[in-house]
C-alpha positions in Angstrom: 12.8 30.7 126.8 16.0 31.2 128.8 16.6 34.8 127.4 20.0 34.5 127.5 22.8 36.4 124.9 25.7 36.8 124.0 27.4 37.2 127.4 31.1 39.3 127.7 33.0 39.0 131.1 35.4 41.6 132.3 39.0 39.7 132.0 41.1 39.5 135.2 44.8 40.9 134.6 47.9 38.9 136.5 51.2 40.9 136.8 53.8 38.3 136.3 58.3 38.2 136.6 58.2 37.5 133.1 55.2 39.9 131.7 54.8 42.7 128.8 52.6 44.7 127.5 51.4 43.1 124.2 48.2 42.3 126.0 47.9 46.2 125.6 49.4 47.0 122.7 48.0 44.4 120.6 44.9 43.1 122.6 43.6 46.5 123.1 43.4 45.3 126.7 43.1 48.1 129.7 44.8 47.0 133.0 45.9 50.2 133.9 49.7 50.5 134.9 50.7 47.2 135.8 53.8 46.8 135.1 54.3 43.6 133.8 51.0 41.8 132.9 51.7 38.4 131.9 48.0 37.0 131.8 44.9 38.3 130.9 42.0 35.6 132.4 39.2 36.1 130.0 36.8 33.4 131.2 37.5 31.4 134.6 35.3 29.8 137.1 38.7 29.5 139.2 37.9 30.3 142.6 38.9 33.2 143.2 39.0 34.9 139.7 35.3 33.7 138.7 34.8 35.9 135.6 31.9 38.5 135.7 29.6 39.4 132.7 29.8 43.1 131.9 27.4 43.5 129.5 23.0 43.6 129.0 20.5 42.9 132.2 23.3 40.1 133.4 25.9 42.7 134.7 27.4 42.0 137.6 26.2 38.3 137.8 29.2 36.0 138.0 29.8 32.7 135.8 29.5 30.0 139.2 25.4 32.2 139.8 24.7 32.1 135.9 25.3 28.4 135.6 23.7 27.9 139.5 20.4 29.6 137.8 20.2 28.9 133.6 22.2 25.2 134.0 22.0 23.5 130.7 20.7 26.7 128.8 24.1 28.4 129.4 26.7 25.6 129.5 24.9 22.5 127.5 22.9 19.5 129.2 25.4 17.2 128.4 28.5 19.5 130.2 25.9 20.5 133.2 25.1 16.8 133.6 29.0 16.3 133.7 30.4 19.5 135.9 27.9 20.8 137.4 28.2 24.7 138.0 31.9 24.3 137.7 32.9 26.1 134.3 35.6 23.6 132.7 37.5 25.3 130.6 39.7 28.7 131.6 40.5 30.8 128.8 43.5 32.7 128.8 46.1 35.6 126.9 49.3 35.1 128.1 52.5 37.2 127.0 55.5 36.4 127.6 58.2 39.4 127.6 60.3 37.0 129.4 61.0 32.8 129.2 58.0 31.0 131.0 59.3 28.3 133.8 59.8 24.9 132.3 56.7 23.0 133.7 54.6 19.9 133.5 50.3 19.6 134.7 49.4 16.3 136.2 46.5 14.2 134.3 42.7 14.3 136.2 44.0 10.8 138.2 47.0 12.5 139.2 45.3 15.8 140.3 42.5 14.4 142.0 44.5 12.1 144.2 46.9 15.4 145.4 44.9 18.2 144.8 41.0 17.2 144.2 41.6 19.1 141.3 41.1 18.8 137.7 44.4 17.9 135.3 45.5 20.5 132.7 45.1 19.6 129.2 45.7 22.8 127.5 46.8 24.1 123.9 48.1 27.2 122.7 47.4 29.3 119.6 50.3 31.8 119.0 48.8 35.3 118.2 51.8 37.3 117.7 56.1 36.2 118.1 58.9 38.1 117.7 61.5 36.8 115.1 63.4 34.1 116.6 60.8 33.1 119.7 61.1 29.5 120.9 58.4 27.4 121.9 58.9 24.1 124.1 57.0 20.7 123.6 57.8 17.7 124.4 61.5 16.1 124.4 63.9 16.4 121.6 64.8 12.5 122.1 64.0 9.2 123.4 64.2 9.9 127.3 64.1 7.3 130.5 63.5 8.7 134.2 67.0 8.1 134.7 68.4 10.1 131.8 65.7 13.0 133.0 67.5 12.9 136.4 70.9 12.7 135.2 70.3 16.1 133.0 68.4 17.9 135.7 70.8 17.4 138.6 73.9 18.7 135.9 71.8 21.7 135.1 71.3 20.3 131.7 68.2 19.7 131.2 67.3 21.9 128.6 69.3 20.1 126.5 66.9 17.3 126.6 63.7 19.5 125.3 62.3 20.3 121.9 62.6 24.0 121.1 60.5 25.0 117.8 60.9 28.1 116.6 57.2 29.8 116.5 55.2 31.9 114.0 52.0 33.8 114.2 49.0 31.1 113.8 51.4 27.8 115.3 49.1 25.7 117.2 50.6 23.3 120.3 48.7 20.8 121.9 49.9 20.4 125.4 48.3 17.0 126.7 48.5 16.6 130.4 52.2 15.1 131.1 53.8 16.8 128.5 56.7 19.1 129.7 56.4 22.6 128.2 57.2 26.3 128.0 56.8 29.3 126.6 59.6 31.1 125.0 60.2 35.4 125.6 58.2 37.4 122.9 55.6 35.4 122.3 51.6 35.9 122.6 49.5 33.0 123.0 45.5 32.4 123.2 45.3 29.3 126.1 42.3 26.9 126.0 42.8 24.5 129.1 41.0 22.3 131.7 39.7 24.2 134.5 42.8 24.0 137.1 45.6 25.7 138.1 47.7 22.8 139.4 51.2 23.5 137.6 55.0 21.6 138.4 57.7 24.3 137.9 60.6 22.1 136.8 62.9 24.7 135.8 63.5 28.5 136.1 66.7 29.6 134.8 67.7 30.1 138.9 65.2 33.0 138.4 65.2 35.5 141.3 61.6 36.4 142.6 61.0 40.3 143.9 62.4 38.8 147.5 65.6 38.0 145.8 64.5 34.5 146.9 64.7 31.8 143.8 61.2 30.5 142.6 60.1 27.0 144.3 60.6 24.0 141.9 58.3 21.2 142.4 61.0 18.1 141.6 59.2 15.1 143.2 55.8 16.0 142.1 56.7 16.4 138.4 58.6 13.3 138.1 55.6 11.5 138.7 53.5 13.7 136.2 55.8 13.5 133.7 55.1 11.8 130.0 58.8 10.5 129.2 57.5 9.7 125.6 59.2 11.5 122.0 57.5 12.6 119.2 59.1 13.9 115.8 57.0 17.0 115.9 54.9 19.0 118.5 53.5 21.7 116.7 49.8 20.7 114.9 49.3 20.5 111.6 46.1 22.4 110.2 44.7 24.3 107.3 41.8 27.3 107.2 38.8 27.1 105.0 37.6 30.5 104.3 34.3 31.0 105.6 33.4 28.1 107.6 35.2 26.1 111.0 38.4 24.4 110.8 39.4 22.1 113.4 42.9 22.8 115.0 42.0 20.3 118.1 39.7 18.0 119.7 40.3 16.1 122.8 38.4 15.0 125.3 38.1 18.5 126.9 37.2 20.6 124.1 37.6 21.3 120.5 38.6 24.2 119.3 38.3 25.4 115.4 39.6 28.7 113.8 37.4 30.5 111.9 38.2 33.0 109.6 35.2 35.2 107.3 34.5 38.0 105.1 31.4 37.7 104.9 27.8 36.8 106.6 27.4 33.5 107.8 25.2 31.4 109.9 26.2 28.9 112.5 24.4 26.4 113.6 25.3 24.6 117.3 22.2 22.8 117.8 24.2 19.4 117.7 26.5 20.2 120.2 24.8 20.5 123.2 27.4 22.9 124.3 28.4 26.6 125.1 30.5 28.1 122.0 33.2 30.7 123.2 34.4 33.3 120.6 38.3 34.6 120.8 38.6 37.5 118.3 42.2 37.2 117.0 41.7 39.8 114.4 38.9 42.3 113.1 35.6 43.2 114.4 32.4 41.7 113.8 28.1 41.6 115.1 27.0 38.2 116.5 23.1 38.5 116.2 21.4 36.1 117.2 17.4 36.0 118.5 18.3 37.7 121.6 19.4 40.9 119.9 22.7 41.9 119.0 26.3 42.0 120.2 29.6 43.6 118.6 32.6 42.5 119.2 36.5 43.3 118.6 39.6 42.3 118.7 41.1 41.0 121.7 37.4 40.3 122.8 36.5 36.9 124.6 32.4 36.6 124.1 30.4 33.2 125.1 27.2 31.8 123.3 25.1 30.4 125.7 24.2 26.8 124.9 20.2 28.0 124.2 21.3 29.8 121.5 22.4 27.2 118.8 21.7 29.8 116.2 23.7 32.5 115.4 24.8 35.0 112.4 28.2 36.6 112.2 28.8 39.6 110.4 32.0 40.9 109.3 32.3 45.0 110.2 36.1 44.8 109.1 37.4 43.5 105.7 38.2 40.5 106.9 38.0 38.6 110.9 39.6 35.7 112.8 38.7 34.3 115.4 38.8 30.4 117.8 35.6 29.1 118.1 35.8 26.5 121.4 33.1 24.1 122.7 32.8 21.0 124.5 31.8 17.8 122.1 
């Protein structure tokens, strides 16, 4: 017996040109007074920001010791065989007071011949939008390298890129390639690849707190960049009531939403694979044969692969929350 529980990790907080305050407001998140915090790291093994667990006999232990020490019994044979004591996924809030740079993340071939780094497959689940906020995915139209180039060097390329308007509870599945960004008051959950490799394409000639415009990364995105158009970016999903609904699966992780008003038991034993909880709304116990653990809104919580067992139970009327794993 590992021993292990439910494990919560004290989030980092990144004060960013284009942050808010939503992550407080709404997230019940406590960074003090920075000013603007834009991102709210809730689980990372990024060096640097490796998360620490801040609850039971574990406190103080960081994620890169727990996975040196409990391997499979914390991430999953079948992920430990595969990443060793690298976590691979970083799990994110990110508001956006202001527009997000329009970027691109190169694919794993891409990043491990510049970087040695991971690609970025990511996807966003919106949690809160002001009337009227855009999202970008994808291109609006066919487009060729050439016609990219043409709109970039005229200032123009926006004109080139799908804009959805977004709602509470959109999804957006941002594939590795795909050119993206998110649009001023907007609230996102972010599931990704562990990296941190981004191509700043465009930044609305943004001035930095130097006065000196923020680098663009021109050369290196072309490269990266999936020229390919689809008729619509946003994913297509729809919530059972008391079990998990997929919203995506890909090759790095699946994530379903899971919304209950009552008891229910979950059973991971298949999946040979951590489970992380992100509680969108409500508050709820996880009990599982290790004891107990509450947990509220705004709260990031991961089940540690030993534990394929687990009862949730609803303290508020009703809770929703992504459940992500590895397949």
């Amino acid at each position: 017996m590992s021993g292990l529980y439910p494990l919560k990790f004290t989030p980092f907080y990144h004060e960013k040109i284009w942050g808010g305050n939503k992550l407080k407001t709404l997230l019940n998140k406590d960074y003090g007074n920075l000013p603007n915090c834009g991102e709210s790291w809730e689980l990372s093994g990024v060096e640097g920001n490796v998360s620490v667990v801040n609850n039971g006999f574990l406190k103080g232990n960081d994620l890169s010791e727990l996975i040196e020490i409990y391997m499979g019994d914390l991430v999953g044979d079948a992920v430990y065989e595969k990443f060793g004591t690298e976590f691979p996924l970083l799990i994110k809030f990110i508001d956006a007071q202001d527009d997000l740079s329009i970027q691109v993340h190169p694919n794993d071939k891409l990043s491990k011949e510049r970087h040695n780094a991971f690609g970025k497959t990511e996807m966003w689940y919106v949690v809160d939008a002001d009337k009227g906020a855009l999202i970008n995915s994808g291109f609006n139209q066919e487009v060729s390298k050439r016609k990219y180039l043409e709109n970039f060097e005229a200032g123009k390329l926006t004109d080139l890129l799908c804009f959805d308007e977004t709602n509470a509870g959109d999804v957006f599945f941002i594939p590795a390639g795909r050119v993206h960004a998110i649009g001023k008051g907007t609230l996102v959950a972010e599931i990704q690849q562990t990296s941190d490799v981004t191509y700043r394409i465009f930044d609305y000639k943004r001035k930095d707190d130097k006065g000196n415009e923020r680098e663009l990364h021109t050369d290196l995105a072309l490269d990266a960049i999936d020229f390919s158009y689809l008729d619509e970016y946003k994913t297509k999903y729809s919530v059972d009531k008391n079990k998990s609904s997929e919203i995506v699966t890909c090759n790095y992780f699946t994530t379903n939403i899971l919304e209950f008003d009552k008891e229910i038991e979950k059973d991971y034993f298949e999946i040979d694979s951590f489970v992380i909880y992100m509680t969108m709304n409500g508050e709820f116990e996880i009990e599982t044969e290790n004891g107990t653990e509450n947990v509220t809104k705004g709260e990031t919580i991961l089940i540690p692969a030993s534990l394929p067992i687990v009862t949730l139970k609803p303290i508020s009327k009703e809770v929703k929350l992504l459940e992500v794993f590895i397949k």
